[in-house]
C-alpha positions as a Markdown table, in Angstrom:
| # | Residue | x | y | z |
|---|---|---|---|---|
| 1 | Unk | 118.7 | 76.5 | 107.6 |
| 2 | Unk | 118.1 | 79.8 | 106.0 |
| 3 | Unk | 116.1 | 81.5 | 104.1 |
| 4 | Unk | 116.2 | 79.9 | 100.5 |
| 5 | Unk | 116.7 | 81.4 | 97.5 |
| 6 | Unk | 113.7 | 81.1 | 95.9 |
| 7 | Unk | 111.7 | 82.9 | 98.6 |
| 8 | Unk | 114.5 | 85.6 | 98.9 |
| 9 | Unk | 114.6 | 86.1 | 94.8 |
| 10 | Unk | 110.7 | 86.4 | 94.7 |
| 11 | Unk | 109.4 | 89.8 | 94.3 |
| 12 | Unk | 107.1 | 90.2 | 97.2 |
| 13 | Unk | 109.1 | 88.6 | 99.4 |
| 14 | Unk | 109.7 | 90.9 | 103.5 |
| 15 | Unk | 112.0 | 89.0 | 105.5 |
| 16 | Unk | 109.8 | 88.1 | 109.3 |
| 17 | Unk | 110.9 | 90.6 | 111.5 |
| 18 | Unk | 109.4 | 89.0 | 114.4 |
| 19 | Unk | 110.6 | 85.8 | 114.1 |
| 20 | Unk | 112.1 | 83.8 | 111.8 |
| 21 | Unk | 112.4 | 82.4 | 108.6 |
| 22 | Unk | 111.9 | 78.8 | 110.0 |
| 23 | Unk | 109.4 | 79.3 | 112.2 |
| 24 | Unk | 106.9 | 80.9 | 109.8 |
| 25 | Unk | 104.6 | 78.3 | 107.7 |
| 26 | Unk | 106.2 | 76.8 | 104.9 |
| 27 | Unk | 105.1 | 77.6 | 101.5 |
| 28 | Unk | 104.7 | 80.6 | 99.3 |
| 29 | Unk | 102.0 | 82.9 | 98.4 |
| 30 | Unk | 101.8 | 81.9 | 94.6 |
| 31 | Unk | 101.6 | 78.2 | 95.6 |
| 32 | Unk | 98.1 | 78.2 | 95.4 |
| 33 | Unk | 96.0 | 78.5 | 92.5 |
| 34 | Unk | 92.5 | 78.1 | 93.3 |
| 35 | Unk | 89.5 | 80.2 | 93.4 |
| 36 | Unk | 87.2 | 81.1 | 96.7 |
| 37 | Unk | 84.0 | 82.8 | 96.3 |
| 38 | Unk | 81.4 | 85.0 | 99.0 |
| 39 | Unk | 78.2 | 85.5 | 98.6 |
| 40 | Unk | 77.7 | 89.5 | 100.4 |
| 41 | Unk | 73.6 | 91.0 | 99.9 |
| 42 | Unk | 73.8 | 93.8 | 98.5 |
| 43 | Unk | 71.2 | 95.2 | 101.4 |
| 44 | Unk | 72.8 | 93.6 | 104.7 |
| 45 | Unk | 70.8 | 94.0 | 107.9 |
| 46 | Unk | 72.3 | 93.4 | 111.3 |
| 47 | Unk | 71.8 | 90.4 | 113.2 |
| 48 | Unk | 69.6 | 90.2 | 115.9 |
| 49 | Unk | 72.7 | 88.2 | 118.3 |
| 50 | Unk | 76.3 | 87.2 | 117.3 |
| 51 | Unk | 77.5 | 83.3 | 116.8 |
| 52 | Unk | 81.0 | 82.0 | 116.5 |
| 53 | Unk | 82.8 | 81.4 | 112.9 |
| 54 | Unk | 83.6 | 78.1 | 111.6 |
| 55 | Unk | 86.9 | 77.2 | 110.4 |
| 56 | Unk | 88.3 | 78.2 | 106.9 |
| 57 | Unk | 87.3 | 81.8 | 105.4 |
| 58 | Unk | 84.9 | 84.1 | 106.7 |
| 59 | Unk | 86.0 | 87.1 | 104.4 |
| 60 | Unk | 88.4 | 88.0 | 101.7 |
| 61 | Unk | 90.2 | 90.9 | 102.0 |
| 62 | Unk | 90.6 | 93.8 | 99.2 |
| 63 | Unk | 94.0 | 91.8 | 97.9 |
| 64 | Unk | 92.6 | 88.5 | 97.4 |
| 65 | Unk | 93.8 | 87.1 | 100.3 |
| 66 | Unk | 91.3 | 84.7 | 102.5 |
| 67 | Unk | 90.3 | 86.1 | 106.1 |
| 68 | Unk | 89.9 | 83.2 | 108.8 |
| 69 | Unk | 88.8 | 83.8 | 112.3 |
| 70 | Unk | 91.5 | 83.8 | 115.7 |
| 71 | Unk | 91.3 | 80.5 | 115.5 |
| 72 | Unk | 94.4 | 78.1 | 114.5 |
| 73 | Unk | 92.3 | 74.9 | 114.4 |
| 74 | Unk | 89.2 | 73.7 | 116.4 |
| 75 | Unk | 89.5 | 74.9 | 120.0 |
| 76 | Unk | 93.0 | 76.2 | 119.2 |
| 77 | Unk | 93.6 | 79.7 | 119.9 |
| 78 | Unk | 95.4 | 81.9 | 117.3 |
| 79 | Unk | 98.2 | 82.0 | 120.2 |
| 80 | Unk | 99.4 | 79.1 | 119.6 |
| 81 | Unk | 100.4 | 80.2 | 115.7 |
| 82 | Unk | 101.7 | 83.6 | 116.3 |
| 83 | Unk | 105.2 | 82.9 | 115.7 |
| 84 | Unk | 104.1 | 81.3 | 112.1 |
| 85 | Unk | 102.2 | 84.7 | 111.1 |
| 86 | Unk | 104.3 | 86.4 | 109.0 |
| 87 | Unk | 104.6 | 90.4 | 109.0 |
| 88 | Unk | 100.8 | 91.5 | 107.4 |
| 89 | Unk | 99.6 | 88.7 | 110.1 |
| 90 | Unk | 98.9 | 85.9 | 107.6 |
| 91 | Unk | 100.5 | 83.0 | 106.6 |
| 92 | Unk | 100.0 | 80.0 | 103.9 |
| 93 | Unk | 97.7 | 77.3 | 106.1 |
| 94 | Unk | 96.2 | 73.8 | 104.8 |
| 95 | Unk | 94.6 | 75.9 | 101.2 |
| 96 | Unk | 96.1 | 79.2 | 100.8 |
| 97 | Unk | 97.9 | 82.4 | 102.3 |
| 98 | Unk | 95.2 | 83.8 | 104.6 |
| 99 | Unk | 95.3 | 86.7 | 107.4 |
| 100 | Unk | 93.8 | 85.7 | 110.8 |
| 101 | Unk | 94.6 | 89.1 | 112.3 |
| 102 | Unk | 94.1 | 92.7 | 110.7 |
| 103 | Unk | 97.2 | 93.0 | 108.2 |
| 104 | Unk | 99.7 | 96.2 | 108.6 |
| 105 | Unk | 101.0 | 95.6 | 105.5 |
């Protein structure tokens, strides 16, 4: 299997350089079309202790793209996804293209 032609045709598409093609999480970045929103006070304060993340976003980066925590799933470490990350560190997961490490991109 290689890479197919509609990925390599699409404009913002990097072939992995870390791994490959079939390994990284299927699907492209423009396959989703929905909308996310956060909430940020315009006057944060620090927190008095730090707690743990849930699943899903915790931040959306400057490009639109979702930020989720080092976690793959509940309990699951981001280790065991690495070779799925792409090369900014994201990939397309269960809603949309997301980074779960800082992007180099």
């Amino acid at each position: 299997m290689g890479i197919p032609t509609a990925a390599q045709d699409h404009p913002l598409f990097v072939a992995p350089t870390v791994t490959s093609y079939e390994n990284i999480t299927p699907g492209n970045i423009d396959d989703f079309n929905g909308s996310f929103s956060l909430t940020v006070s315009a006057n944060p304060t620090l927190a008095s202790s730090s707690s743990a993340t849930g699943l899903g976003p915790i931040g959306i980066a400057v490009t639109g793209a979702v930020i989720y925590n080092d976690q793959e799933g509940p309990n699951v470490p981001i280790d065991n996804a690495l070779p799925s990350l792409d090369y900014s560190a994201g990939h397309t997961g269960p809603q949309s293209y997301h980074y779960h490490l800082e992007p180099k991109a």
